[in-house]
C-alpha positions as a Markdown table, in Angstrom:
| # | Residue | x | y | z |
|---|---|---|---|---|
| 1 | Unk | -9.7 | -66.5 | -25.5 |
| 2 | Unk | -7.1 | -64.8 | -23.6 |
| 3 | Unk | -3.7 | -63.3 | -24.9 |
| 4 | Unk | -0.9 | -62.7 | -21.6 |
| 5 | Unk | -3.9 | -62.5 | -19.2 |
| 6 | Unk | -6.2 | -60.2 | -21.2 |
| 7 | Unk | -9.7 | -61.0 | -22.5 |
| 8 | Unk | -10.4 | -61.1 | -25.6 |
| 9 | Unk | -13.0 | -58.5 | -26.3 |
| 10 | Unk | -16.5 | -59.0 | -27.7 |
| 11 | Unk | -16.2 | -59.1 | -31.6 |
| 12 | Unk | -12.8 | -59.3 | -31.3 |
| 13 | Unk | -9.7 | -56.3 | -31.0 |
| 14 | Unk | -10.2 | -53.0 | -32.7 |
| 15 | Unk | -6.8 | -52.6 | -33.1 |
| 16 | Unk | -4.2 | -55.8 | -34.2 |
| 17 | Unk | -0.8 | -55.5 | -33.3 |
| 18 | Unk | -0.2 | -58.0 | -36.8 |
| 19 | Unk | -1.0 | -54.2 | -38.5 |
| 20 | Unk | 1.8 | -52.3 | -37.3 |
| 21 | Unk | 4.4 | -54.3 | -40.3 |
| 22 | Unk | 7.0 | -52.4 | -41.4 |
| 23 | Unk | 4.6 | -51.0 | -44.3 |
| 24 | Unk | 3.2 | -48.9 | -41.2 |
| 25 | Unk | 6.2 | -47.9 | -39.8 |
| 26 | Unk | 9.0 | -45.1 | -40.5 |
| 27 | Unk | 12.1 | -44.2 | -39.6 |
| 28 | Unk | 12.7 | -41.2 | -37.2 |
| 29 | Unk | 14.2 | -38.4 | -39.3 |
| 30 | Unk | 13.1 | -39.8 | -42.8 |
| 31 | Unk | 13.7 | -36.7 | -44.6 |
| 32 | Unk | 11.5 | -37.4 | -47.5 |
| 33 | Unk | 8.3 | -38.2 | -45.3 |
| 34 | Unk | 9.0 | -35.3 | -43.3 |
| 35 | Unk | 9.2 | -32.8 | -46.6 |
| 36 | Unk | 5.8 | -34.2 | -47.3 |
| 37 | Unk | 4.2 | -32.8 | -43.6 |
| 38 | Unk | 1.4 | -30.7 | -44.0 |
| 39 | Unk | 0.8 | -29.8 | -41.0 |
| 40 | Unk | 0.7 | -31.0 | -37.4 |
| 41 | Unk | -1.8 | -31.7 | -34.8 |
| 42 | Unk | -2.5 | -32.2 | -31.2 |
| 43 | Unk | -4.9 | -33.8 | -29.0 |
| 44 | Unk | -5.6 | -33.9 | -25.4 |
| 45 | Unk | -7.5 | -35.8 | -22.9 |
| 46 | Unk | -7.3 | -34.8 | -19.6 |
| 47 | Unk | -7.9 | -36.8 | -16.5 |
| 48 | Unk | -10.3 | -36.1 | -14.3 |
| 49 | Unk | -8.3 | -36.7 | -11.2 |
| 50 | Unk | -4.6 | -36.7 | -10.0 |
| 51 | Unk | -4.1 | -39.4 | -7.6 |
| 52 | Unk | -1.7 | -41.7 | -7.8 |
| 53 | Unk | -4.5 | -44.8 | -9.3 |
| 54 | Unk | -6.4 | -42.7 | -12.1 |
| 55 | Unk | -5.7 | -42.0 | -15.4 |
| 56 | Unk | -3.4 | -40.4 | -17.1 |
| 57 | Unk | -3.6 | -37.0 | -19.2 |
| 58 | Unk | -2.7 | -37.9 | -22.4 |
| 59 | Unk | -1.7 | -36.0 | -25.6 |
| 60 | Unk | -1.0 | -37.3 | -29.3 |
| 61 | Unk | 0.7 | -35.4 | -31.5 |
| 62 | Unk | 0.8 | -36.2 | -35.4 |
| 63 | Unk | 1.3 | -35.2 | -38.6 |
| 64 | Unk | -0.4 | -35.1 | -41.5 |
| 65 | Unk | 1.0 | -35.9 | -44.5 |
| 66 | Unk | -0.3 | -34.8 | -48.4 |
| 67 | Unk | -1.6 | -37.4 | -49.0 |
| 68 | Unk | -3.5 | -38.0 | -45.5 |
| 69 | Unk | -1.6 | -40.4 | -44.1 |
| 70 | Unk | -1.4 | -39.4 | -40.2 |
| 71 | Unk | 2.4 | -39.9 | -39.5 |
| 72 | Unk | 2.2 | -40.7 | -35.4 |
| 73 | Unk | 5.3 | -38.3 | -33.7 |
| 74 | Unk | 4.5 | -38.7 | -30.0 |
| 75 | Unk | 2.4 | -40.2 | -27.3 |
| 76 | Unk | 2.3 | -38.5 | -24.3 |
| 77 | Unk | 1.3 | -39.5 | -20.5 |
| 78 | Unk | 1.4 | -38.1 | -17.7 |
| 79 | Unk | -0.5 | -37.7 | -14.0 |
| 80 | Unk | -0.6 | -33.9 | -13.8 |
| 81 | Unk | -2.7 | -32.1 | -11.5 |
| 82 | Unk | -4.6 | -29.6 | -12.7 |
| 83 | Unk | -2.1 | -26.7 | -11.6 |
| 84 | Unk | 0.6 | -28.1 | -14.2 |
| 85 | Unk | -2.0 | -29.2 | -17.0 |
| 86 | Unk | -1.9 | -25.2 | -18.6 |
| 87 | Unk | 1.7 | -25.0 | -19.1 |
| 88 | Unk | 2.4 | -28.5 | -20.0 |
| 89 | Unk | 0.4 | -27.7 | -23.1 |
| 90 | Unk | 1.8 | -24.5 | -24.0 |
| 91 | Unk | 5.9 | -26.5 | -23.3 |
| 92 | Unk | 4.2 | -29.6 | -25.6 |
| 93 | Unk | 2.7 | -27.2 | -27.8 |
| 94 | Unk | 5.9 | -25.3 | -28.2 |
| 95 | Unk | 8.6 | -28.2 | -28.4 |
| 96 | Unk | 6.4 | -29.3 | -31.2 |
| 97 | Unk | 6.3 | -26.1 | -33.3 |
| 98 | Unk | 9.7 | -25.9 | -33.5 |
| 99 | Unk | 9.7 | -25.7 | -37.3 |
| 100 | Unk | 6.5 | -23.6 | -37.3 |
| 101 | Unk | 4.0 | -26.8 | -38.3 |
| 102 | Unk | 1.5 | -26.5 | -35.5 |
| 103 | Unk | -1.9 | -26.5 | -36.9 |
| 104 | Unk | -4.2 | -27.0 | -33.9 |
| 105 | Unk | -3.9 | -28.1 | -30.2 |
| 106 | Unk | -6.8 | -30.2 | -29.5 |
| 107 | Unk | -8.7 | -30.3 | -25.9 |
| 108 | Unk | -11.5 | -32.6 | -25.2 |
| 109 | Unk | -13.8 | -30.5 | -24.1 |
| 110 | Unk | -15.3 | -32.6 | -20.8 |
| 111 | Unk | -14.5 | -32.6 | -17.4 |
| 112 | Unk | -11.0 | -31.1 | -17.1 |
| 113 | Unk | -10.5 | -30.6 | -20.0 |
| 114 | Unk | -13.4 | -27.5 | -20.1 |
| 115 | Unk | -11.4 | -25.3 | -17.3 |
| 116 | Unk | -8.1 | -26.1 | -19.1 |
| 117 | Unk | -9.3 | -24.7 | -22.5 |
| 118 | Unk | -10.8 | -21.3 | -20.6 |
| 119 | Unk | -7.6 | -20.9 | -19.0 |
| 120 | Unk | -4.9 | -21.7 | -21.8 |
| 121 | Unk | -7.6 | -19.0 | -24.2 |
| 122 | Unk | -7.5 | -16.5 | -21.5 |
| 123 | Unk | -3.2 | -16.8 | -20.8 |
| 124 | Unk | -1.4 | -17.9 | -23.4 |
| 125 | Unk | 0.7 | -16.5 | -25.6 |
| 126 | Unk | -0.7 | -14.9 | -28.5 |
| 127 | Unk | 1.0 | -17.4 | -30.9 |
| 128 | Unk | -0.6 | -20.2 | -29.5 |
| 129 | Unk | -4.1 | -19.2 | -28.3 |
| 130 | Unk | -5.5 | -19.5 | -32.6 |
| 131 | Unk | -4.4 | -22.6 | -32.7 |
| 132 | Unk | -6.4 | -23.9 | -29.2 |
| 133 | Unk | -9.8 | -25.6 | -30.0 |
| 134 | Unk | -12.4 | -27.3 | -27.6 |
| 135 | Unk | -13.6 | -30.6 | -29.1 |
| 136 | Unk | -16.3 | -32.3 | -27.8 |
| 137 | Unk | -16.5 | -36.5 | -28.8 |
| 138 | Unk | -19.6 | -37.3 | -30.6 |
| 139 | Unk | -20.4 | -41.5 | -29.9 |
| 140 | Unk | -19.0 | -44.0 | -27.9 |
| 141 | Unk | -15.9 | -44.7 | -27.2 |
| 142 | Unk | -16.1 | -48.3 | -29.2 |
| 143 | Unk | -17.9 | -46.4 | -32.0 |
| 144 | Unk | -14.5 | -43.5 | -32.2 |
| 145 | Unk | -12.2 | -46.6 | -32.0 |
| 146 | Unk | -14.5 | -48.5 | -34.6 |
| 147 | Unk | -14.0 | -45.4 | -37.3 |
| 148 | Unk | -10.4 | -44.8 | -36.5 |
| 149 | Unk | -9.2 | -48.4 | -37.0 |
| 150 | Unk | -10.3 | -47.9 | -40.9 |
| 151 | Unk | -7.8 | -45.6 | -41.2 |
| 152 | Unk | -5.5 | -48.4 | -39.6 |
| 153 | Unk | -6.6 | -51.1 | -41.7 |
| 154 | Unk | -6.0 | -49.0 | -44.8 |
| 155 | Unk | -2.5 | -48.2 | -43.8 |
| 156 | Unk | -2.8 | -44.4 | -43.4 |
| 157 | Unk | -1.6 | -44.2 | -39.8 |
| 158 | Unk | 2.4 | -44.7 | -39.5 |
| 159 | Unk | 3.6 | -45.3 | -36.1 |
| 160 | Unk | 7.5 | -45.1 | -35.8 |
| 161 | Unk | 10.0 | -47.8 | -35.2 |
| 162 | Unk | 10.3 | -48.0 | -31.3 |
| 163 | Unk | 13.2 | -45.8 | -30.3 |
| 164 | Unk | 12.9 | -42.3 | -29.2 |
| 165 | Unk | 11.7 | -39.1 | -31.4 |
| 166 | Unk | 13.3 | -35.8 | -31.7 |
| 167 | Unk | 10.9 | -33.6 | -33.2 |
């Protein structure tokens, strides 16, 4: 079937929008989830082009909470050419570790994402080059979804209320 013009997939959606209730959803600047942040993590995919038509570099930053519930802060897209890709990192990295919970900053490491990594180990600042890691996808993209949307279906992934974040 179809849902606004989109096929359904084969086997059905990975992901349900009927999941995202207000059980899996929080309020910006909830105090007591944010005392229970363990730390915080980025990731980055990088796009392999700039024009205009391809895809976008994208970066999601979350927490992790103590008791593993991923607590979703930001999604972040962009077409950046591969000048700006370097410091928009370090500015994302930094916004974000405003109260010193940066863990790790993510980078696929394919395509431009390889490059990207070298440079940002090689320039930045020394408080942010231990936290850089190269991380390379094992499976398909179906099979990553297929693992992550346990974590869905067992409500440990929050995603806020729509509305804008402050971090």
């Amino acid at each position: 079937g179809t849902y606004q013009g989109n096929p359904t997939p084969a086997g059905g959606y990975t992901f349900r929008r009927a999941r995202w209730s207000d059980k899996s959803r929080y309020q910006g600047g909830d105090r007591g989830l944010l005392k229970q942040v363990v730390g915080r993590y980025q990731a980055w995919d990088l796009a392999q082009k700039d024009k205009e038509t391809n895809d976008y570099t994208a970066c999601v930053t979350a927490d992790i909470l103590a008791d593993y519930r991923m607590m979703v802060r930001e999604v972040y897209r962009d077409r950046l050419t591969f000048d700006v890709v370097p410091e928009t990192i370090i500015s994302r990295a930094r916004q974000w570790n405003s109260d010193g919970r940066l863990r790790n900053v993510l980078i696929e490491d394919a395509s431009s994402g390889t490059p990207a990594f070298q440079t940002l180990k090689a320039t930045a600042e020394a408080w942010l080059r231990p936290l850089l890691f190269a991380m390379r996808p094992t499976g398909s993209k179906v099979e990553r979804a297929s693992a992550a949307s346990v974590w869905c279906r067992n409500d440990m992934v929050l995603l806020p209320h729509p509305g804008p974040e402050v971090p």
